[in-house]
C-alpha positions in Angstrom: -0.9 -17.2 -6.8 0.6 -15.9 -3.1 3.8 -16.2 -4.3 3.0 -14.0 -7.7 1.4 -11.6 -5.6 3.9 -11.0 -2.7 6.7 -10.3 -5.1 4.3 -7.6 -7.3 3.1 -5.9 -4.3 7.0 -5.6 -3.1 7.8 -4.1 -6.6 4.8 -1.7 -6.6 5.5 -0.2 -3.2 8.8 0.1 -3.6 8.3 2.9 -5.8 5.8 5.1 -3.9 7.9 4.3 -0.9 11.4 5.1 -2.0 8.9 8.8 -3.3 8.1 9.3 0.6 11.0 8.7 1.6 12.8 11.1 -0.8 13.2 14.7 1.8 15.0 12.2 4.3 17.1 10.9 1.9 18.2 14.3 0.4 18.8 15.6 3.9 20.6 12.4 5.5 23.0 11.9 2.3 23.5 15.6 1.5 22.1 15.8 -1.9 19.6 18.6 -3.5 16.0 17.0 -4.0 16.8 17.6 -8.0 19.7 15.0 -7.3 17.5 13.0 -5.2 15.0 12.2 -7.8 17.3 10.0 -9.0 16.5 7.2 -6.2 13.4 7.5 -8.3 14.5 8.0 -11.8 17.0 4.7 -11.7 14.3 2.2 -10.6 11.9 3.2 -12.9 14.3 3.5 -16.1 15.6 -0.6 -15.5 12.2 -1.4 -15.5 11.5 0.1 -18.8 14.3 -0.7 -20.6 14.0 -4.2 -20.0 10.6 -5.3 -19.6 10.1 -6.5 -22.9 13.8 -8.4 -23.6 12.9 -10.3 -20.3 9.5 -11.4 -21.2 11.5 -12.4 -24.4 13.7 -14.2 -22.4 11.1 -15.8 -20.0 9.6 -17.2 -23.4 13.1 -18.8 -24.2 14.6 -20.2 -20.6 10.9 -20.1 -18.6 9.4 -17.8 -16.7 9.2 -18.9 -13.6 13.3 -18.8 -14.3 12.7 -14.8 -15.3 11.0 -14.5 -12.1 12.6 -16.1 -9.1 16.1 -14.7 -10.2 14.0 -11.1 -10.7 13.1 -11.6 -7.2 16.6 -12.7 -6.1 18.3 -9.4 -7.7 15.4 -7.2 -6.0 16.0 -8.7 -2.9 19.7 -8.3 -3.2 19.3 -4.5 -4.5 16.8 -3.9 -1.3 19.8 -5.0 1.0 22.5 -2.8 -1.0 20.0 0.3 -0.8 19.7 -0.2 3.1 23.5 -0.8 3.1 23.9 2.3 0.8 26.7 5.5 2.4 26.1 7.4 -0.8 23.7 9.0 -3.2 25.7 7.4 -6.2 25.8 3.9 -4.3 22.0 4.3 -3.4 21.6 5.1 -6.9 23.2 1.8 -8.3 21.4 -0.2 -6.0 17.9 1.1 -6.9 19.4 0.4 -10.8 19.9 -3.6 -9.0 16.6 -3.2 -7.8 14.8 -1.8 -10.9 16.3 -5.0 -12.8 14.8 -7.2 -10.4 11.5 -5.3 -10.3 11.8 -5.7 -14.1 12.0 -9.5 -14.2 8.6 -10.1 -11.7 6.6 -7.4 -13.8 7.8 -8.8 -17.0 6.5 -12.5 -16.5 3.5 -11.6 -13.9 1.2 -11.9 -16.7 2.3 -14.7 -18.6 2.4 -16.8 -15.2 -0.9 -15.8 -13.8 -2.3 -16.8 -17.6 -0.2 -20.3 -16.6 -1.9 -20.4 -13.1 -5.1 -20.3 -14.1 -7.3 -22.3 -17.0 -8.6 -20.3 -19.9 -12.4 -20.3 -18.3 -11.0 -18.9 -14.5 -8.8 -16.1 -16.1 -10.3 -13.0 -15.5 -10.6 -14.5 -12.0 -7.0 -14.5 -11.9 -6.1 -11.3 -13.4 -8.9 -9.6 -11.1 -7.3 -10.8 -8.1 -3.7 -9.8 -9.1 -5.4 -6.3 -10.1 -6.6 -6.8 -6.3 -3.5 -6.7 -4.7 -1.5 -4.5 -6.6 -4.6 -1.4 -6.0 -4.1 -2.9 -2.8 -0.8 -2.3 -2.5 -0.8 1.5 -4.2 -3.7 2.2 -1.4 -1.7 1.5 1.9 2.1 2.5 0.3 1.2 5.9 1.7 0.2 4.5 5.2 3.1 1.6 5.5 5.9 3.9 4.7 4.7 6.7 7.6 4.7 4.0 10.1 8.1 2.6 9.3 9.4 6.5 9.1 7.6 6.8 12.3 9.9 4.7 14.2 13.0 4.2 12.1 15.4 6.0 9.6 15.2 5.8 5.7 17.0 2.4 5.1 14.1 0.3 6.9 11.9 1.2 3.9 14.3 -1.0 1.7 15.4 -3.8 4.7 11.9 -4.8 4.9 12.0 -6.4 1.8 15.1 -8.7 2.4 13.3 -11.6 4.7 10.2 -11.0 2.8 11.9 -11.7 -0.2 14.0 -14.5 1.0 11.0 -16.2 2.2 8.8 -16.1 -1.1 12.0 -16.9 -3.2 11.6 -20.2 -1.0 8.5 -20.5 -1.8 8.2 -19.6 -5.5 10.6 -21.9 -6.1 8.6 -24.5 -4.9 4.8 -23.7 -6.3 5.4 -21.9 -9.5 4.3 -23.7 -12.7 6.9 -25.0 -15.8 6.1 -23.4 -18.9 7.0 -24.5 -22.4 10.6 -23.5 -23.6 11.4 -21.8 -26.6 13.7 -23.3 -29.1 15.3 -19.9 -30.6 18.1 -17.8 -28.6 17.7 -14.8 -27.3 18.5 -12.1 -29.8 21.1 -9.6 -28.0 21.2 -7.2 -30.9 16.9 -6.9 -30.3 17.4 -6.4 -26.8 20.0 -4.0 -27.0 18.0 -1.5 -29.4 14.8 -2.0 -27.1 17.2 -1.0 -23.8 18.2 1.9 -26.2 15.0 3.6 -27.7 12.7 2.7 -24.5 15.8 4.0 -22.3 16.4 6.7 -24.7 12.8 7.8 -24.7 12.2 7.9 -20.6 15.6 10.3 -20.2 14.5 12.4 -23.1 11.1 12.7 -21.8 12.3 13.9 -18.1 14.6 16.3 -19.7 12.4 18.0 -21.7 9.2 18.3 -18.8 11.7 19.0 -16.4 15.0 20.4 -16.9 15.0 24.3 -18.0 17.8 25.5 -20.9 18.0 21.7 -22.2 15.4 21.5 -24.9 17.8 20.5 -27.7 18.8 18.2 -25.4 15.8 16.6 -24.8 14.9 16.5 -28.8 18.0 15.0 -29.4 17.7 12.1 -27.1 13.9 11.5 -28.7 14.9 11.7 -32.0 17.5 9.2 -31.1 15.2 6.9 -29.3 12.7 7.0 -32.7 16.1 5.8 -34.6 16.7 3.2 -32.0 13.0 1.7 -32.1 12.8 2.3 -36.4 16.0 -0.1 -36.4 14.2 -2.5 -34.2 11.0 -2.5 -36.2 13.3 -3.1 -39.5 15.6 -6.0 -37.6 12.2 -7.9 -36.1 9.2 -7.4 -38.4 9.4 -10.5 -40.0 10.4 -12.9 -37.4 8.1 -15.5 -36.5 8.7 -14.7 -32.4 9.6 -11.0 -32.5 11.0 -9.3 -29.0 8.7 -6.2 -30.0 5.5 -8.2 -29.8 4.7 -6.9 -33.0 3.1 -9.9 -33.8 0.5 -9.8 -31.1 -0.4 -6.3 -31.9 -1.4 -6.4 -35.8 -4.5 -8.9 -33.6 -7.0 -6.1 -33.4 -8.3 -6.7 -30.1 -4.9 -7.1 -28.8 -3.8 -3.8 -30.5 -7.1 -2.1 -29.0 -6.8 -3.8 -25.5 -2.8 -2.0 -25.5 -4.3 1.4 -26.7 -7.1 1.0 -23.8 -4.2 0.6 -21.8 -1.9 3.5 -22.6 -4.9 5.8 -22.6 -6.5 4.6 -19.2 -2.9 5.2 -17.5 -2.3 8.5 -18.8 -5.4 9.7 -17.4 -4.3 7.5 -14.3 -1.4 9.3 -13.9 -2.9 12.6 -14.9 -4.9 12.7 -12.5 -2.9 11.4 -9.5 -0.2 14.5 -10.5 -2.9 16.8 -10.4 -5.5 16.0 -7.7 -2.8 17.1 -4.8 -2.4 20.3 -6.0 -6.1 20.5 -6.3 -7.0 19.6 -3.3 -4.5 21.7 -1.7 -4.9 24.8 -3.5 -8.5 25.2 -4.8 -10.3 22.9 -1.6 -7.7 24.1 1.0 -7.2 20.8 2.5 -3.7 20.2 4.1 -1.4 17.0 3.0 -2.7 14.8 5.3 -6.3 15.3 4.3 -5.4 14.9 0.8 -3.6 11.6 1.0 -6.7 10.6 2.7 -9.2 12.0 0.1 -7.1 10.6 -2.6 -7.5 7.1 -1.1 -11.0 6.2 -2.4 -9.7 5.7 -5.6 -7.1 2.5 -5.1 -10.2 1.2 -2.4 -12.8 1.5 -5.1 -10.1 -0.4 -7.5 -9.7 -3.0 -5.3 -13.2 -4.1 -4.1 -14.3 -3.8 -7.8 -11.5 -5.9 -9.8 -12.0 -9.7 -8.5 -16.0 -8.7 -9.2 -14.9 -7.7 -12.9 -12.3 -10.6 -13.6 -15.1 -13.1 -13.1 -17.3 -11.0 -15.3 -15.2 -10.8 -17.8 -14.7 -14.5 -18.2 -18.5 -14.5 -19.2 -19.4 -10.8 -20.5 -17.8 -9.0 -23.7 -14.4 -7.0 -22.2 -14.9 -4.4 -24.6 -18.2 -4.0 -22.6 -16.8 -3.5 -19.2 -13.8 -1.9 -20.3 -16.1 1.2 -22.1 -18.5 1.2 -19.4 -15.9 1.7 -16.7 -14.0 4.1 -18.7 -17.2 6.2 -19.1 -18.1 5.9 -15.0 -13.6 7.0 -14.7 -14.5 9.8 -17.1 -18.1 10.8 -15.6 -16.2 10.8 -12.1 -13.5 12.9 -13.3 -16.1 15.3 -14.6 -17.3 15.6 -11.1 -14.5 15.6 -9.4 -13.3 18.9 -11.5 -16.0 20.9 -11.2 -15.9 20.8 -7.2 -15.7 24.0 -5.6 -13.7 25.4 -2.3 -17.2 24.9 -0.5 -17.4 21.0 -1.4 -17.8 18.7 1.7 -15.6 15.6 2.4 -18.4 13.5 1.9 -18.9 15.1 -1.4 -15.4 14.7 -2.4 -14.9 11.0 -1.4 -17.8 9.5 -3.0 -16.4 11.1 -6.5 -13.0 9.4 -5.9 -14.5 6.3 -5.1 -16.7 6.4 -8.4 -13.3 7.0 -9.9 -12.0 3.8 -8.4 -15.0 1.4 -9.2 -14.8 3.3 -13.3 -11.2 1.9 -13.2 -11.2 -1.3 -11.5 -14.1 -2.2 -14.1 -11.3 -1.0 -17.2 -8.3 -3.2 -15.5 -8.9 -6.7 -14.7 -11.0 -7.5 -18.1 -8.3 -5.1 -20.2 -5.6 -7.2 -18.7 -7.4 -10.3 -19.3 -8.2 -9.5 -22.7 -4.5 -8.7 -23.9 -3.5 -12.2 -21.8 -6.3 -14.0 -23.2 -6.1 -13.3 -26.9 -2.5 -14.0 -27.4 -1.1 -17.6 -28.3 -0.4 -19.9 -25.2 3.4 -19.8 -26.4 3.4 -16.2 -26.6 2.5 -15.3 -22.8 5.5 -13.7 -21.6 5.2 -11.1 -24.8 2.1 -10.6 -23.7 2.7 -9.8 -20.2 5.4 -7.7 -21.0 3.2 -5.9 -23.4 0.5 -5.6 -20.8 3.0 -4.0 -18.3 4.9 -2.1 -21.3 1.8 -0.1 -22.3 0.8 0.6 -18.5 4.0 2.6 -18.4 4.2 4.2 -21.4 0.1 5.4 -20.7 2.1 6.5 -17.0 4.8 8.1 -18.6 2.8 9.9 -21.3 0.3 10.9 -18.0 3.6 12.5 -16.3 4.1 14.0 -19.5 1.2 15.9 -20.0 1.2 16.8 -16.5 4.6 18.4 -16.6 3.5 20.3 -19.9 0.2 21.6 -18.3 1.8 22.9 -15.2 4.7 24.9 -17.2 2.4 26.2 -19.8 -1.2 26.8 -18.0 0.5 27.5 -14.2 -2.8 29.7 -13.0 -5.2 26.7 -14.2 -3.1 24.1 -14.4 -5.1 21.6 -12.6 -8.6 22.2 -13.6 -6.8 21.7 -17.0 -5.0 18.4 -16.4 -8.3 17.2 -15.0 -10.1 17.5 -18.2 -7.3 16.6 -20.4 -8.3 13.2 -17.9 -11.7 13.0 -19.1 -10.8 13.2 -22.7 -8.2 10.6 -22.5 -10.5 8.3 -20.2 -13.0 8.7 -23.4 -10.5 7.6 -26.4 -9.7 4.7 -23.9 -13.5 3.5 -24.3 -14.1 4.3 -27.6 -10.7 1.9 -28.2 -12.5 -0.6 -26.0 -15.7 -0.9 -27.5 -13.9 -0.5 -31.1 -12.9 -4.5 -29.7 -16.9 -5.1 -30.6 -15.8 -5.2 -34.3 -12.3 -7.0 -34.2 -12.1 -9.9 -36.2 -10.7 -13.3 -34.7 -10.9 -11.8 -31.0 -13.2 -14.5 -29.5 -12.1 -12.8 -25.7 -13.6 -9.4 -26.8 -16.7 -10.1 -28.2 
C-alpha cells in the first residue's frame, strides 16, 4: 500500500504545484500567463486521454506492469521539466509527465482492490482517499517552502529520488494480477485519445478563449463523433475499453454518476471560494488558502472512518448522507456575510470536508467492489475517469458563471454547488433499488 500511495500523492501534487508555480515560470521563461497555462493544460490532457486505454492495457499485460513503467515515465518527465530551457520543452515534458501520471491513476484502483480482500476494501480505499486529501491539503504549504528557498525547477527535481526509490520498491511488493488473453485494441484506444482529448481542448476553448466559439463547437461536435464511433466499434465486445460493460450494472452506473456530480461541485466550489473569500469576506490570499484548508483536513480524518464503514453499512447510505452534510455545508458557507468570524468560517469548511470524505471512500469502494475481479483495471480507470470529467464539468460551469453572472458570480457558483451535491445523493441512494448490487445495498 506505501508504494501505491507515494506514487498517487506525487501525481496529485504535481498538479497544484506546477499551478503555484505558474507567475515564476511565466516570468523566468518569458512567456504570457495565457501561454503559461499550458504547464497546466498538457499534464492534465495525457491524463485524460489515456486513462481508460491504460487501465485497458493493465487488464491485458498486468497492472502492476501499467504502473511501475507510469512511475518510470513520471519520474523521467519530472527530471526533463527541471532540465527544461523553454516553455515548448517544459511543455513536452509535463506531456512525459501527464503519461506517467496517467499510468499510476489508471491502475490505482484496480491494485488497491488486488491489495486488499473483498471484506477489508473500504479500508483500503479509505486509506488511499486518506492520502491523496492529504496530499491536496499540504500541496499549497510544500510548494511555498520549496519556492521559499529555491527556483521553479526544485518543484519537479524533488520527485526524481522519490521516484527512483519507490520504483525500487514497487517493484518488489506489488501484487501479480491475472492476464488477459485478448490484445489491446489500438483502433479503441485511438478514438478514446480522440473524443476525451477532443472534448478537454474544446471545453477550454469555449470557457476561456474570447472570438473562438465556433471553434470550440467544432472540436465538441468532433469529440461526440469520436466517442459515437467508439460506442458503435465496442458495444458488443465481451471486455470493452469504454467499460460499457460495467456501467449497464446499476449500482456501478449510479456510483460513476455520484461521482461526476460530487466533483463538479468539488471543483465548483474550490474555483469559487477564493474569490469569495477575497472579495465578499475581505480576507487576503494567505488567509484564504488557510480558510480553504479545512476542507482536505475534514476529508482526510473522515475517509479511513468511512472505508471501514462501508465494508459493513449500505454505501448508498453514507454516500447520500455525506452528500447532504457537503450540500448543508455549502448552504452555510454561501450565506456568510463580510461580518462572519474565522471561527465561523472554518467550522463550515470543515463540515464540508467530513460531507465529502463520507461520499468518497464508500463511492470508490462501491464502483471497485461491484465490478468482476477480471475487470478491475476498467474499473479503476472508470473511477478516476468520472472524477475528472465531474472536475472538468465543475471548471466548466465555473467559467460559464463568471462570464455570464460577473457581479454575482460566486454566490451563484456556490449554489449551483448545492444543487449538484443533491443530484449526487439522490444518485446514491437511487443504489437502494439496484438490482444485483450486493456492495450497495
Amino acid at each position: 500500500m506505501l508504494a501505491i500511495a507515494v506514487a498517487v500523492t506525487m501525481a496529485v501534487l504535481d498538479s497544484t504545484l506546477a499551478n503555484i508555480a505558474l507567475p515564476a515560470i511565466a516570468r523566468q521563461l518569458g512567456v504570457s500567463p495565457a501561454e503559461s497555462v499550458w504547464v497546466i493544460n498538457a499534464y492534465q490532457l495525457a491524463i485524460v486521454v489515456l486513462l481508460l486505454p491504460l487501465a485497458a492495457l493493465g487488464e491485458r499485460i498486468g497492472y502492476r506492469r501499467v504502473y511501475i513503467a507510469g512511475l518510470g515515465l513520471f519520474t523521467a518527465g519530472s527530471l526533463a521539466c527541471a532540465l527544461s530551457p523553454t516553455l515548448a520543452t517544459l511543455v513536452a515534458a509535463r506531456i512525459a509527465q501527464g503519461l506517467g501520471a496517467a499510468g499510476i491513476m489508471a491502475v490505482n484502483g484496480a491494485l488497491v482492490r488486488f491489495t486488499y480482500p473483498r471484506q477489508s476494501l473500504g479500508h483500503g480505499v479509505g486509506l488511499n482517499a486518506l492520502v491523496v486529501s492529504v496530499a491536496a491539503a499540504i500541496a499549497p504549504t510544500v510548494a511555498s517552502g520549496i519556492l521559499a528557498i529555491g527556483p521553479w525547477q526544485w518543484l519537479f527535481a524533488v520527485n526524481v529520488p522519490i521516484g527512483l526509490v519507490n520504483i525500487v520498491f514497487a517493484a518488489r511488493v506489488l501484487p501479480w494480477s491475472t492476464l488477459g488473453d485478448r490484445a489491446l485494441d489500438w483502433g479503441s484506444a485511438a478514438l478514446s485519445a480522440l473524443a476525451f482529448g477532443l472534448l478537454f481542448i474544446g471545453v477550454d476553448t469555449l470557457t476561456h478563449a474570447r472570438g473562438e466559439g465556433l471553434l470550440g463547437a467544432a472540436e465538441l461536435v468532433l469529440a461526440v463523433v469520436a466517442g459515437a464511433a467508439l460506442y458503435r466499434r465496442e458495444r458488443h465486445e465481451a471486455r470493452p475499453l469504454i467499460p460499457i460493460d460495467l456501467l449497464r450494472i446499476p449500482v456501478f452506473g449510479l456510483s460513476s454518476a455520484t461521482s461526476v456530480c460530487s466533483f463538479a461541485a468539488y471543483t465548483l466550489t474550490f474555483l469559487a471560494l477564493p474569490f469569495w473569500f477575497e472579495s465578499a469576506l475581505h480576507r487576503d490570499q494567505v488567509q484564504t488558502g488557510l480558510l480553504m484548508t479545512p476542507w482536505p483536513v475534514g476529508v482526510g480524518l473522515v475517509a479511513p472512518l468511512a472505508g471501514r464503514l462501508a465494508d459493513r453499512i449500505p454505501a448508498a447510505v453514507l454516500g447520500s448522507a455525506g452528500l447532504l452534510v457537503l450540500a448543508t455545508g455549502l448552504l452555510l458557507v454561501a450565506q456568510l456575510t463580510a461580518d462572519a468570524s474565522t471561527p465561523d468560517i472554518l467550522w463550515r469548511m470543515a463540515l464540508c470536508g467530513l460531507g465529502f470524505g463520507f461520499f468518497q471512500a464508500p463511492n470508490n469502494r462501491t464502483m471497485l467492489g461491484s465490478a468482476p475481479r477480471d475487470r478491475a483495471g476498467a474499473a479503476g480507470g472508470m473511477l478516476a475517469t468520472s472524477r475528472l470529467t465531474g472536475m472538468t464539468v465543475g471548471a466548466t460551469i465555473a467559467a460559464l458563471v463568471f462570464r455570464t453572472v460577473p457581479q454575482d458570480a460566486e454566490h451563484v457558483a456556490l449554489l449551483i454547488a448545492v444543487a449538484l451535491a443533491v443530484g449526487g445523493g439522490v444518485a446514491s441512494l437511487s443504489r437502494l433499488r439496484a438490482r444485483g448490487a450486493p456492495s450497495a445495498a
